[in-house]
RODO-2510 file (C-alpha; in nm, 4 decimals, decimal comma):
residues 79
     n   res          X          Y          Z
     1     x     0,0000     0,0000     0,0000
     2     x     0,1199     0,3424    -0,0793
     3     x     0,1767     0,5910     0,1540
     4     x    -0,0984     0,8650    -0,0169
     5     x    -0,3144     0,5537    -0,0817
     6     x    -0,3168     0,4872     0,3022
     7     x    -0,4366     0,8582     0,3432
     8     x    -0,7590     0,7279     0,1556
     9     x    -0,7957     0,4357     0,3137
    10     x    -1,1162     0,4257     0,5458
    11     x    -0,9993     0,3183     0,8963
    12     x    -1,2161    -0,0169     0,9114
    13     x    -0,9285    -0,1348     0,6192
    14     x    -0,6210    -0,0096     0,7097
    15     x    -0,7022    -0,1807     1,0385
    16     x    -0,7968    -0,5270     0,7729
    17     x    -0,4979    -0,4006     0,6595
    18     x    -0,2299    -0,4276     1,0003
    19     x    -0,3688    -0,7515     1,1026
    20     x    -0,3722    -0,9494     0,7788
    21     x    -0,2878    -0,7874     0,4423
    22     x     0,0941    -0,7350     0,4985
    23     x     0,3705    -0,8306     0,2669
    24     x     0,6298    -1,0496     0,2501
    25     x     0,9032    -0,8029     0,3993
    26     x     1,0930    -0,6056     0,0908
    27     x     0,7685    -0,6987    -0,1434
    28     x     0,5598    -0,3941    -0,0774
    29     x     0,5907    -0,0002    -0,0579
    30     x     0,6943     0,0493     0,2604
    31     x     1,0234     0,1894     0,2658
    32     x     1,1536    -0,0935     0,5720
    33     x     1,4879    -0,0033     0,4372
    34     x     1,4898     0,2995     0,5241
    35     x     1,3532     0,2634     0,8184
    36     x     1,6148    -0,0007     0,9209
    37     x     1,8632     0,2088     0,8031
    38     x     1,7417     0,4895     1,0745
    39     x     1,7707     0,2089     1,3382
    40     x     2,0480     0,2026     1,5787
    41     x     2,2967    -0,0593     1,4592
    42     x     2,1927    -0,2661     1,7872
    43     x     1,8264    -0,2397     1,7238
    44     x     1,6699    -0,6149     1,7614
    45     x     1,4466    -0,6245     1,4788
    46     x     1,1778    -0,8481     1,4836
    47     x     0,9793    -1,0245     1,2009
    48     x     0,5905    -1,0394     1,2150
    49     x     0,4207    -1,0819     0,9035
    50     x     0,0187    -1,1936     0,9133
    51     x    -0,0079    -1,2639     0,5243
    52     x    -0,4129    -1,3564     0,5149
    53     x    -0,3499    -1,3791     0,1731
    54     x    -0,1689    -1,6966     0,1049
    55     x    -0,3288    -1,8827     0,4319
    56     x    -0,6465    -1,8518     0,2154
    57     x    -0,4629    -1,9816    -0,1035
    58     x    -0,4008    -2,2709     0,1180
    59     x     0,0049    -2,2239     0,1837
    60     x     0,0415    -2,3409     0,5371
    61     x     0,2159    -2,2314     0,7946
    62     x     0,5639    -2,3820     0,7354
    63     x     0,6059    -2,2214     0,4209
    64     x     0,4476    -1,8845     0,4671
    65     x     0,7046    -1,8517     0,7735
    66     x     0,9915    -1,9983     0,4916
    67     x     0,9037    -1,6759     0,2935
    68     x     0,8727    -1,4010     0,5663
    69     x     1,2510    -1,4957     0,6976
    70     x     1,3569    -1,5437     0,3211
    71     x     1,2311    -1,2095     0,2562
    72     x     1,3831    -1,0531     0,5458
    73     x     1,6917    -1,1589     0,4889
    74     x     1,6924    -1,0575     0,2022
    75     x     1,5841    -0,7118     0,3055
    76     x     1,8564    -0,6997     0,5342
    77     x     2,1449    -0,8101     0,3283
    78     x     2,0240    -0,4783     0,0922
    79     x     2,0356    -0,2504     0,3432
***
């Protein structure tokens, strides 16, 4: 989701939104590597990704997790 387009958004679905609709990290529009970037460099970072997308496609647990850390590692070896 884009920043502006988060503007727009009516409350009921950005709140859809933070509890199921995320991204693998480094897939969406969120800049996370800037943010990280604005981190101390002992920050703990942790990973938390409710995709309610692909539990409905049927990917199970197992992989979905597979595909969060993948992601986030490779957001973090970018940044």
């Amino acid at each position: 989701v884009c920043s502006s387009d988060l503007r727009d958004m009516p409350v009921e679905r950005q709140f859809e939104e933070a509890l199921g609709g995320r991204q693998i990290p480094g897939e969406g529009e969120l800049p996370l590597g800037d943010f990280i970037r604005a981190l101390p460099t002992n920050t703990v970072i942790g990973v938390e990704v409710p995709i309610s997308s692909l539990q409905s496609q049927g990917i199970g647990p197992e992989e979905r997790v597979r595909r969060a850390v993948a992601g986030a590692r490779s957001l973090l070896e970018r940044t």
